[in-house]
ZAKOL-505782 format. One record per residue: x, y, z of N, C-alpha, C, O, CB in turn; residue in one letter. Coordinates in steps of 0.2 Angstrom, whole numbers, plus 5000, padded with zeros to 4 digits. Glycine has a CB too. Layout:
# ZAKOL-505782
XYZXYZXYZXYZXYZA;...
***
This chain:
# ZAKOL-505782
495349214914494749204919494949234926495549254927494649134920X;494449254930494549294934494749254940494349204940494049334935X;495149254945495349234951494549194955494249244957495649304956X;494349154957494049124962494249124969494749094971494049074960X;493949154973493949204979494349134984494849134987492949254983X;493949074983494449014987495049004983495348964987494148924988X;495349004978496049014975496549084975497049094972495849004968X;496249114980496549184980497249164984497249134989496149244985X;497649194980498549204983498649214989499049184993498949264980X;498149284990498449334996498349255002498649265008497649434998X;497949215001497749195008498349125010498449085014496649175008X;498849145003499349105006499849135012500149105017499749074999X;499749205010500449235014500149255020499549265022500949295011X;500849265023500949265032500349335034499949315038502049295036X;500349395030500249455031499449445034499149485038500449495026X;499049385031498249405028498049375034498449345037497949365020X;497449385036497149325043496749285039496449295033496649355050X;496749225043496349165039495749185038495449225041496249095041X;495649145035494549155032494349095030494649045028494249205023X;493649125033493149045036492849045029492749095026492449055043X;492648985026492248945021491849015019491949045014491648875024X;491249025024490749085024491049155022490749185019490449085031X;491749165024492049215022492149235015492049285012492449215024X;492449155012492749145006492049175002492149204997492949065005X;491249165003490749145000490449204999490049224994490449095003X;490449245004490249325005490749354998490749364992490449365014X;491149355002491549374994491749344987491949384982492149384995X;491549294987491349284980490849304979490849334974491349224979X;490249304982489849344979489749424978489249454974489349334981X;490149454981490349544983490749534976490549564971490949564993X;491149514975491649514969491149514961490849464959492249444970X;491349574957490949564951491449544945491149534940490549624950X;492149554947492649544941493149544942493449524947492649584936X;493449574938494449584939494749654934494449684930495049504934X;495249664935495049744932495949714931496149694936494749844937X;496349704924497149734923497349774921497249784915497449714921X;497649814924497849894921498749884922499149854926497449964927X;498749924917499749944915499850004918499450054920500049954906X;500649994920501050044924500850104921500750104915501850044925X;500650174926500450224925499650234921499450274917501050254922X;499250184925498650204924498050254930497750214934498450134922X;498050274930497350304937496750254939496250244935496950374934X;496850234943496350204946495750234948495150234947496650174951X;496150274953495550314955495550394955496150404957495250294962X;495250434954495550514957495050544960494450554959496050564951X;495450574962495450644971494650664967494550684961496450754971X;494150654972493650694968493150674966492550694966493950734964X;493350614963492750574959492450524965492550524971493150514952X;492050494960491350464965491250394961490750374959490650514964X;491650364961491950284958491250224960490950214965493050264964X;491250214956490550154956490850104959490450064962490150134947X;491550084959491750034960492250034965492450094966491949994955X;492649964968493149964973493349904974493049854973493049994979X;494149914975494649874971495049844977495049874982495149924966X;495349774978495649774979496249724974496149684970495349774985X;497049754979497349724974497649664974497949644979497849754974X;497549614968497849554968498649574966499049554970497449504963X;498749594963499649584961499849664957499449714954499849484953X;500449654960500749754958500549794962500249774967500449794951X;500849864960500949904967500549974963500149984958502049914969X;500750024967500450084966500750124970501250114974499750084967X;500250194969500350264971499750284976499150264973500450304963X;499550314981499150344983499250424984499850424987498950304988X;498850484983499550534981498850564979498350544976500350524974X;498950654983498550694981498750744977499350744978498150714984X;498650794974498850834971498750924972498250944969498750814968X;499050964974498851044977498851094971499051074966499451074982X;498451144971498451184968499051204963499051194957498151234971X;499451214965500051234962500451174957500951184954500451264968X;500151124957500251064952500751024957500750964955500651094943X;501251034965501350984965501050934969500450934970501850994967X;501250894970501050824972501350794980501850814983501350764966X;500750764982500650744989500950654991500550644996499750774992X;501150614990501150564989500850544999500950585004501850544985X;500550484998500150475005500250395008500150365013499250485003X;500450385001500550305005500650244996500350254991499450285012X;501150194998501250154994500750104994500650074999501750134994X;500350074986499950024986500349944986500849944984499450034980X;500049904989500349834989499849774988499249784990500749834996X;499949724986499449674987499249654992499549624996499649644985X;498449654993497849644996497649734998497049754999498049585003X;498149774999497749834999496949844997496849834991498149884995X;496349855000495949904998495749944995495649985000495849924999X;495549974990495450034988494850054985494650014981495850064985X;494650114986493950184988493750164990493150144987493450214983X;493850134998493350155004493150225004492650235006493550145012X;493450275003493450315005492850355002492450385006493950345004X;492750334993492250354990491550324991490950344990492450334985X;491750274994491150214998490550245004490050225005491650155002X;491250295007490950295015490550365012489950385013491550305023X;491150415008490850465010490750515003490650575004491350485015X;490750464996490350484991490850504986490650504980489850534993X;491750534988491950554982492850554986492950564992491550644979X;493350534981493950484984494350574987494350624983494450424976X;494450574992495050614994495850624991496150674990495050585001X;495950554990496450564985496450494979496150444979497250564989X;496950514976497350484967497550414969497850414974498250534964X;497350364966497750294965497950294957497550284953497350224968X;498750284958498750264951499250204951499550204956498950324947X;499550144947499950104945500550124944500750164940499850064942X;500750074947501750094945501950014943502549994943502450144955X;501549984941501849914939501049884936500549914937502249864945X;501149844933500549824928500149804935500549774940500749764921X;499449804935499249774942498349724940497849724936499049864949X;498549684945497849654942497449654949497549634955498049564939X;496749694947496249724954495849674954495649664949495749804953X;495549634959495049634962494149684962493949714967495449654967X;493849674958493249744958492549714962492149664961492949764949X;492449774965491749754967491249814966491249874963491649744976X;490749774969490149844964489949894972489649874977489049794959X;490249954972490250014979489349994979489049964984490550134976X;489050004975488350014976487949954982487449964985487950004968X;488449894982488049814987488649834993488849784996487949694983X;489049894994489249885000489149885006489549855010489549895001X;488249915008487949915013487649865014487549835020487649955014X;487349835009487249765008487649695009487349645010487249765002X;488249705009488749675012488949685020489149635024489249685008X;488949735022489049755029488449725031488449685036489049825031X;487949725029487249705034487349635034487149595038486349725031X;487549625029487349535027487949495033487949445036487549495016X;488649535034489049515038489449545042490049535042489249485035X;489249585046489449645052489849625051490149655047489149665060X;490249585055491149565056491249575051491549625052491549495057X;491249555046491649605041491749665038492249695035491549575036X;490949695040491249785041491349815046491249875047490649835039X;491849765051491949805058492849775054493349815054491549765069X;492749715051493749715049493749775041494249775037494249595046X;493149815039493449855034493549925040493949965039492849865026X;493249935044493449975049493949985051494350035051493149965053X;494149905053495049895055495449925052495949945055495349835056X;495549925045495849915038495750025040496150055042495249855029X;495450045038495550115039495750155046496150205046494850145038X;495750125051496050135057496850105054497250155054495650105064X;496950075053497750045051497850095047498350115049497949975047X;497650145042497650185037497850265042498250305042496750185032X;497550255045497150315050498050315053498450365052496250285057X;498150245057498950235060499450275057499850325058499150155059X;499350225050500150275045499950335047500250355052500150265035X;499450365043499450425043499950475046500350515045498950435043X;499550455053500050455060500750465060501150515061499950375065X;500950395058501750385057501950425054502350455057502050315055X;501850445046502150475044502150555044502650585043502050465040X;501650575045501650675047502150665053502550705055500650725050X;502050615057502650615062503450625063503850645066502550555065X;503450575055504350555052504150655048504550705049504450445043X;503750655044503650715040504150775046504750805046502650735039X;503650775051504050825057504450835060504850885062503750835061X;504550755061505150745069505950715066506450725068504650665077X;505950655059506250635057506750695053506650735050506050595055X;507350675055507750715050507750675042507450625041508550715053X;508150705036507850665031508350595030508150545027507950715024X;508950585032509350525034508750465037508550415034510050545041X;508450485043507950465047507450445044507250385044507650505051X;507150485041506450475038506550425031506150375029506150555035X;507050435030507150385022507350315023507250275018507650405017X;507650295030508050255033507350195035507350135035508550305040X;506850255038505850205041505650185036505650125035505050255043X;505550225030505250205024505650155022505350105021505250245019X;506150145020506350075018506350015020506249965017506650065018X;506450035030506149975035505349955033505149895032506150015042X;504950005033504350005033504049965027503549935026504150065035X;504449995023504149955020504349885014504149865009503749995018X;504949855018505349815016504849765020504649715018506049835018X;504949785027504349735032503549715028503349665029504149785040X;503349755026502949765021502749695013502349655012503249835019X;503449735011503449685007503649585009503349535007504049715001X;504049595013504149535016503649485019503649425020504549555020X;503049535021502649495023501949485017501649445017502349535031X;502049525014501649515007501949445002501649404998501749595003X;502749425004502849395000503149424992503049394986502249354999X;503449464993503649494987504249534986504449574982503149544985X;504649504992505249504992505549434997505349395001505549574994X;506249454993506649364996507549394997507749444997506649274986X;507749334998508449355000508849435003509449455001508649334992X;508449465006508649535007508449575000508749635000509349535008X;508049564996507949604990507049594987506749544985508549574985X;506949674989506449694987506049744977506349794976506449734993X;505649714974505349744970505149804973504649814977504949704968X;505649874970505249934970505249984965505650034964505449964976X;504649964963504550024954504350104957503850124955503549984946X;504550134961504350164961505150234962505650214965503850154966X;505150294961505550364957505850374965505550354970505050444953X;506450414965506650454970506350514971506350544977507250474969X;506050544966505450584969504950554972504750594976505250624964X;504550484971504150464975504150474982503750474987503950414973X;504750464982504950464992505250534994505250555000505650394996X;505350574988505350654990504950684991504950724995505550684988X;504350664987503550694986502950654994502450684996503350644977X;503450594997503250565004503150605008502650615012503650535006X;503950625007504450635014504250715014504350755019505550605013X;504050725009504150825011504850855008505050915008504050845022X;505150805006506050825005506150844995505950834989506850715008X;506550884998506850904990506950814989506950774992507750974989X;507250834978507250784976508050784977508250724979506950784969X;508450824976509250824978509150824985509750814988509650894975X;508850824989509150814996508850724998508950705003508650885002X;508450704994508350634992508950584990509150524993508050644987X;509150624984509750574980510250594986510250544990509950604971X;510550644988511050634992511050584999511550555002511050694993X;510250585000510450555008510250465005510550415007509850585017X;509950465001510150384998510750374994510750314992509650354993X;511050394993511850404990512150394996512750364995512150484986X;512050415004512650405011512050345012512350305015512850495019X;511650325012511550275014511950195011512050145014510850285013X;511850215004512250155000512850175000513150134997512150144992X;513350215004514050235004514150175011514550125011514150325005X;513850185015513950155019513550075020513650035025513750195023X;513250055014513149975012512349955017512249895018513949915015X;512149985018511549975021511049965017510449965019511350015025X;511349975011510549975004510849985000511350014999509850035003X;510449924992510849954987510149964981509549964983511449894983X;510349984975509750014973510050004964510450024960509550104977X;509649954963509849954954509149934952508749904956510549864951X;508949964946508449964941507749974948507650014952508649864935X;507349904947506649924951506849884959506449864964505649884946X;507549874959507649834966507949834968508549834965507549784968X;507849844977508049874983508549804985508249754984507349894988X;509049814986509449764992509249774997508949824997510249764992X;509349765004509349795012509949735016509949685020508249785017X;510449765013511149755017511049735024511149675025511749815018X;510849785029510849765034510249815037510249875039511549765036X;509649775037508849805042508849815048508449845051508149755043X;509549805050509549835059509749905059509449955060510249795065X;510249895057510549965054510050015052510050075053511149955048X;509649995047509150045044508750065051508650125053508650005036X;508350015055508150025059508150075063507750125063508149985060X;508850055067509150105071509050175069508750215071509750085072X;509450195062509350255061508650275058508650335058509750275058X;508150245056507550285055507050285062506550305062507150275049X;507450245067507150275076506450245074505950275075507150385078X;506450175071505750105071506050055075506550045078505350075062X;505750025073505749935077505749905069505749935064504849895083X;505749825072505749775065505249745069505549695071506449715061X;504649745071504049725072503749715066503649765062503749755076X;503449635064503249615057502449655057502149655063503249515056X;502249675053501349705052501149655055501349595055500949725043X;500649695058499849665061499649615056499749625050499149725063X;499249555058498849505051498149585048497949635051498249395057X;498149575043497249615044497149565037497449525032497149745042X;496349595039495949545033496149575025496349625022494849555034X;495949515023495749535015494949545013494449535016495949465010X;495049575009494449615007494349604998493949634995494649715009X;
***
């Protein structure tokens, strides 16, 4: 049976901002079902014009476009409560690829009453606004690390980033994070070869700052990572659920 929008998980953890009765109620009616899909399914891709939009209840993902020449652009990791195809929403056809990297269970709404939902409750299409400016942010951060980080640096954020991430999602504990996702996925990030990948996560765990067995991350020590990928450990902004 499908999740009942006042029984939603997301609204137990730290990350989510609270929601009013009326909130709960808009979205129960915006919500038309639940979608479960297994690791390495496509959600959405680059191009299409998706009738529906998702958000995630549980499991992770890929957001990642793809270039003529067949390689791949990776744009940002999915997590629970993420969003997804605003993009197809606003502007008719998805800019990039979502796919699963762990079995995931979606959230579906019908794209076609999303203007319908914005009229019926402006605040809530000014916090899906918010939710793309936060999008709009990364973006930011990363072509930034893309440019300015060395690859020690850059790989050193991403784990910060999104260790903080998971932590506030609730989906890691004890210094140890669930992460199904490849050494090429954060080479395919970062802009970095796949051997210039493995090497600088090989001196990162030489020096005990991270360990890395099967789909999970240890984080020895998040100061340390900090420092060198030149971030903070400032916990994520609250943003809504959707």
């Amino acid at each position: 049976m499908a999740t009942q929008c006042k029984h939603c998980p997301l609204r137990r953890k730290s990350l989510f901002a609270p929601m009013t009765p009326e909130d709960v109620a808009g979205m129960q009616r915006f919500k038309v079902g639940e979608l479960v899909v297994d690791s390495g399914t496509p959600i959405l891709m680059e191009g299409s014009n998706s009738p529906q939009l998702f958000t995630t209840l549980h499991g992770m993902g890929l957001r990642y476009r793809h270039l003529e020449n067949g390689e791949r652009q990776v744009i940002n990791f999915v997590f629970p409560g993420d969003f997804l195809g605003l993009q197809a929403g606003l502007m008719g056809e998805m800019g990039h690829s979502v796919e699963a990297t762990t079995k995931m269970t979606l959230c579906v709404f019908d794209r076609s009453e999303l203007w319908s939902f914005i009229k019926a409750d402006p605040e809530r299409g000014f916090e899906l606004a918010w939710l793309s400016a936060v999008e709009e942010h990364f973006m930011g951060e990363s072509l930034t690390t893309v440019g300015q980080r060395t690859a020690i640096q850059a790989i050193a954020w991403m784990f910060v980033r999104i260790y903080l991430r998971s932590e506030a999602t609730g989906i890691s504990e004890n210094n140890a994070m669930r992460f199904p996702f490849k050494q090429k996925d954060i080479a395919d990030a970062l802009g970095l070869s796949l051997v210039h990948t493995n090497k600088t996560i090989s001196i990162l765990k030489s020096r005990q700052l991270l360990g890395w067995s099967g789909d999970e991350i240890q984080i020895h020590d998040l100061s340390a990572l900090a420092k060198i990928g030149l971030t903070t450990l400032g916990k994520p902004k609250t943003r809504p659920i959707m």
